[in-house]
C-alpha positions in Angstrom: 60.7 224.7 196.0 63.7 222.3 197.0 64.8 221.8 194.1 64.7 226.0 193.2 66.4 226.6 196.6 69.7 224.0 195.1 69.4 225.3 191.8 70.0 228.8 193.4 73.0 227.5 195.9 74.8 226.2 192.7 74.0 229.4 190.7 75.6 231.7 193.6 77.7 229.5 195.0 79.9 229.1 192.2 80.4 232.0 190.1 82.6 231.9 187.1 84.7 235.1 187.3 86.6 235.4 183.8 87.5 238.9 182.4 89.6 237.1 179.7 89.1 239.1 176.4 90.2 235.8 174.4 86.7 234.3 175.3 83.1 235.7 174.9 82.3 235.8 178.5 85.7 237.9 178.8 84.4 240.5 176.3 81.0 240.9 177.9 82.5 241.3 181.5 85.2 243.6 180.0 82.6 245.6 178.1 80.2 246.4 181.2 83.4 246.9 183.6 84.1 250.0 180.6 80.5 251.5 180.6 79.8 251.4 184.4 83.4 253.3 184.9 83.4 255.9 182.0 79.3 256.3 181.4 79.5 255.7 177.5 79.3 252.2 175.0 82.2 253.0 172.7 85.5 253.5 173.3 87.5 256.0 171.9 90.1 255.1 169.5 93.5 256.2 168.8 93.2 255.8 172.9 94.7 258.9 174.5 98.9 259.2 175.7 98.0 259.1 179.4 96.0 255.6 178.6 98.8 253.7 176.3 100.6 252.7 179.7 96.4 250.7 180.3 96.8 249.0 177.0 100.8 248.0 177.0 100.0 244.6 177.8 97.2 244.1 175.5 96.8 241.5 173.2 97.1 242.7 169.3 96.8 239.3 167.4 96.3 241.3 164.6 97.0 245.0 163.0 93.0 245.9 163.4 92.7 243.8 166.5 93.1 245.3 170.2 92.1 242.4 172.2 89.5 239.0 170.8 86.4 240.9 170.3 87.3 244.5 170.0 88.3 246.2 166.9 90.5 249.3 166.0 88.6 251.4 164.2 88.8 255.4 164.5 87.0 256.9 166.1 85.9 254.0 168.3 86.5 251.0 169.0 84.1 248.2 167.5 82.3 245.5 169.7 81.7 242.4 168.6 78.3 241.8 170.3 75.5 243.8 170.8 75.1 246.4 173.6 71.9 245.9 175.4 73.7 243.0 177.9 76.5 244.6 178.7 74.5 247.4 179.6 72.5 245.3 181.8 75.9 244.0 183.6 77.1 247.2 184.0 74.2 247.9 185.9 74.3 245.1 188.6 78.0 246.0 188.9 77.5 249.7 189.6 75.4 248.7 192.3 76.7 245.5 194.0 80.2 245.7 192.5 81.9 242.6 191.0 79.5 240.1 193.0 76.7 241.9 190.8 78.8 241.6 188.0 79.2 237.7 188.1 75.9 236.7 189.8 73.4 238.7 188.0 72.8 235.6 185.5 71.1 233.7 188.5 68.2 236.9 189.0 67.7 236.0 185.4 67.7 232.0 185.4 65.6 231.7 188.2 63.1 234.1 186.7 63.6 231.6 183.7 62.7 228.7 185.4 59.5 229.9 186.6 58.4 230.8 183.6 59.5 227.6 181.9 57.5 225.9 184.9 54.5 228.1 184.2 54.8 226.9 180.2 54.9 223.6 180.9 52.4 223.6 183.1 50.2 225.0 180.3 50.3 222.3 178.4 50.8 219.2 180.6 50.2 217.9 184.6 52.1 219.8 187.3 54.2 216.8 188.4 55.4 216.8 184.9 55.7 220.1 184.8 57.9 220.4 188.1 60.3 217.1 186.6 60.5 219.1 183.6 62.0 222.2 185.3 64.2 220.6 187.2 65.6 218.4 184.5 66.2 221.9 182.9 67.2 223.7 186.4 70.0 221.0 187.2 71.3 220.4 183.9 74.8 220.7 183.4 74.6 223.2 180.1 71.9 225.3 182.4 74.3 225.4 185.2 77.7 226.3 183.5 75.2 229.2 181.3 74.3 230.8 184.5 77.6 230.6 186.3 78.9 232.7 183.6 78.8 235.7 182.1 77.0 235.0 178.8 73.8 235.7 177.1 71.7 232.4 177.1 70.0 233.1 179.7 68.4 236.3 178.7 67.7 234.9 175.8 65.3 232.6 177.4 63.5 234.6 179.6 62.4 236.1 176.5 61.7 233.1 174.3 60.1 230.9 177.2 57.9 234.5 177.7 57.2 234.9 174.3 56.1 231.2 174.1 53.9 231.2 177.4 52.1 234.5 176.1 51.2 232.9 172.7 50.3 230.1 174.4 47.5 231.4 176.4 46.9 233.9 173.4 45.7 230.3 171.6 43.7 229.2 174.9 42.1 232.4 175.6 41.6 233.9 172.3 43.2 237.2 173.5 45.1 238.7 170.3 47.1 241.6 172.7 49.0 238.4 174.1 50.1 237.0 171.0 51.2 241.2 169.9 53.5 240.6 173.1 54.7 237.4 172.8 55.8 239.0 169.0 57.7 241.9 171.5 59.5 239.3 173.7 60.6 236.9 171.0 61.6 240.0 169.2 63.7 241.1 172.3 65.6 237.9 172.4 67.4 238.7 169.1 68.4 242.0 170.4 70.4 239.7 173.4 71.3 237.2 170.8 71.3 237.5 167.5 70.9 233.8 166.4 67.8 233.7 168.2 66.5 234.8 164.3 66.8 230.8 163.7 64.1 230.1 166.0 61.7 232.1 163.9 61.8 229.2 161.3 61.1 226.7 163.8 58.2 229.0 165.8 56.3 229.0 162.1 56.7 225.2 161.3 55.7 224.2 164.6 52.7 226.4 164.1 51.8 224.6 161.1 52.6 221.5 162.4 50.3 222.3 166.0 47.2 223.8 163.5 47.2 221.0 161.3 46.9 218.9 164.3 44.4 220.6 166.1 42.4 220.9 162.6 42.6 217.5 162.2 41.2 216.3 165.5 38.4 218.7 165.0 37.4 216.7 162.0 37.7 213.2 164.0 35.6 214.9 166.7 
């Protein structure tokens, strides 16, 4: 609980608040900051006369380039990541503003630390369990994720999810867990897109964990 109650401190605490559009938290933040003040994902391009004195300062590094991560194409602009999280950022900062905006990530990396806990606990003691998240709670990467406004985090609510469900799936023998454990690994590559790699891995590990399991059935 202690060590949830600092994890959460240096979440909040310390908020990273870049709208740059040079980096990929800029774009995200930028992105959601559109869709929560206009109602709509794309954004109309040529932009309108009454809205060139908005963009005069924009960066155009390139002729098909308005700023790093959005393109000039007619009749709207392209993104260059998916829409489902800046959708969800919009959200937190229609209702609490800019603090929503920039602190949103802890809701989600708290929520991913439990169920990390609750994985680890599946498959070993609770004292490792609890070292374990907190190794994971207090890293440095973990810390500078959630601080910021990028995607990681969802991504692992969804993948430590889909990992816990198949998990018990194996233990209990329930089948409809293992169906939703497909849905939430699915949902991570919708937040991510290279979340696709861990499919690879998922399957050898599989391989590796029945031909394990197999094999100490034949000792026993």
């Amino acid at each position: 609980g202690i060590g949830l109650i600092v994890a959460a401190w240096l979440y909040l605490g310390f908020p990273t608040e870049s709208i740059w559009g040079g980096r990929d938290d800029g774009v995200y933040a930028n992105h959601a900051i559109y869709i929560a003040r206009h109602g709509r994902i794309d954004i109309p391009y040529p932009y309108s006369t009454e809205l060139a004195p908005s963009f005069k300062g924009a960066i155009h590094s390139i002729p098909t380039t308005f700023m790093p991560g959005f393109y000039l194409t007619s009749p709207t602009m392209k993104v260059q990541f998916g829409h489902l999280f800046p959708v969800w950022l919009a959200q937190a900062y229609s209702t609490f503003g800019y603090h929503g905006l920039f602190r949103i990530n802890t809701v989600f990396a708290l929520l991913s630390l439990c169920i990390f806990y609750g994985l680890c606990h599946s498959v070993v003691p609770k004292p490792y369990a609890v070292v374990a998240t907190l190794f994971l709670a207090l890293n440095p990467s973990q810390i500078w994720l959630t601080r910021i406004t990028l995607t990681e985090v969802y991504a692992q609510v969804f993948i430590w999810s889909g990992l816990l469900l198949l998990l018990q799936s194996e233990k209990s023998g329930h089948k409809i867990l293992s169906w939703w454990s497909g849905v939430l690994l699915g949902f991570s590559c919708l937040v991510r897109i290279d979340s696709l790699f861990f499919v690879p891995l998922l399957l050898l590990s599989y391989l590796f964990y029945k031909a394990l399991w197999e094999s100490a059935n034949e000792k026993a």
